[in-house]
C-alpha positions as CSV (number, residue, x, y, z in Angstrom):
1,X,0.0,0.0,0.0
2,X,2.4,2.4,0.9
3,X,5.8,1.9,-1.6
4,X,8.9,3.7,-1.0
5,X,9.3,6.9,0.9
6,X,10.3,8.7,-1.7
7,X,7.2,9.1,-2.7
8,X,5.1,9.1,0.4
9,X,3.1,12.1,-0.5
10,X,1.6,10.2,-3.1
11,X,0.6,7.3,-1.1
12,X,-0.7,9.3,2.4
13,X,2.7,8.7,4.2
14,X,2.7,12.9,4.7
15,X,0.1,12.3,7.5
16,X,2.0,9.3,9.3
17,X,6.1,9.9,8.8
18,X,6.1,13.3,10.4
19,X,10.4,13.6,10.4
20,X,13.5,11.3,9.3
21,X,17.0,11.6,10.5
22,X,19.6,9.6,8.7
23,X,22.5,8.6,11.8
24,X,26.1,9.5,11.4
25,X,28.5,7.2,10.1
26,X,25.8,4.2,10.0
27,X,23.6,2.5,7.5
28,X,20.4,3.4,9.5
29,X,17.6,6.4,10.3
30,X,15.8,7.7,13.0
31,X,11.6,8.1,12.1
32,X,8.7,9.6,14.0
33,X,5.5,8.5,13.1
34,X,2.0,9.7,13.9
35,X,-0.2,6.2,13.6
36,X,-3.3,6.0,15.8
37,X,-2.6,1.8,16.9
38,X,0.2,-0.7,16.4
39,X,-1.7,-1.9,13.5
40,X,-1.3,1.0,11.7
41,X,2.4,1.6,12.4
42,X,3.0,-2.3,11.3
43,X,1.0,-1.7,8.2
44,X,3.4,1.1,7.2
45,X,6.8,-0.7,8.1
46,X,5.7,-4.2,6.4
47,X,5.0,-2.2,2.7
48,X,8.2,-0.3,2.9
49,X,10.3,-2.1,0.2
50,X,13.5,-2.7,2.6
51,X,11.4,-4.4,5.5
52,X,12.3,-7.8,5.5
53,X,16.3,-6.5,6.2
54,X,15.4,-4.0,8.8
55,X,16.3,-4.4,12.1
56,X,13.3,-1.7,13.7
57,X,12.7,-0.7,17.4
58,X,9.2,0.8,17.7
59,X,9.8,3.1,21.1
60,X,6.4,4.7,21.7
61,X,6.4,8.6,22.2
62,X,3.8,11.5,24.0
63,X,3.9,15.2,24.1
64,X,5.6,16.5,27.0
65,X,3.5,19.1,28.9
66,X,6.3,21.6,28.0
67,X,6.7,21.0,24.6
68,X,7.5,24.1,22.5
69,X,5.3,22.9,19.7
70,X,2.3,22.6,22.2
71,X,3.4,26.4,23.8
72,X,2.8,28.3,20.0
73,X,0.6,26.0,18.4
74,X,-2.2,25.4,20.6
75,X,-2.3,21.8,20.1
């Protein structure tokens, strides 16, 4: 369903992968995603075309009550 990042816009990625970091000197990234369940997170990582040789750690994340984000955006 959801092909390769590059062209995530196409597919409705710009709604889930909010940010990507690539890490220093490694073969790897950092991602944020904004999935409502598990099931929708493992739905996006099983299309991506690179899944089956992926090592992945899912770490969930919430807002902190002093985000800066939260401060000027109202959210």
């Amino acid at each position: 369903m959801y092909g390769c990042p590059g062209r995530r816009k196409e597919r409705g990625w710009h709604s889930h992968w909010l940010h990507i970091w690539r890490v220093t000197g490694k073969w790897a990234n950092t991602s944020i995603f904004r999935v409502n369940d598990a099931d929708e997170l493992h739905e996006i990582l099983t299309a991506l075309p690179l899944f089956r040789y992926m090592e992945i750690e899912v770490i969930a994340l919430n807002r902190h009550p002093a985000s800066i984000e939260e401060a000027t955006t109202g959210d």
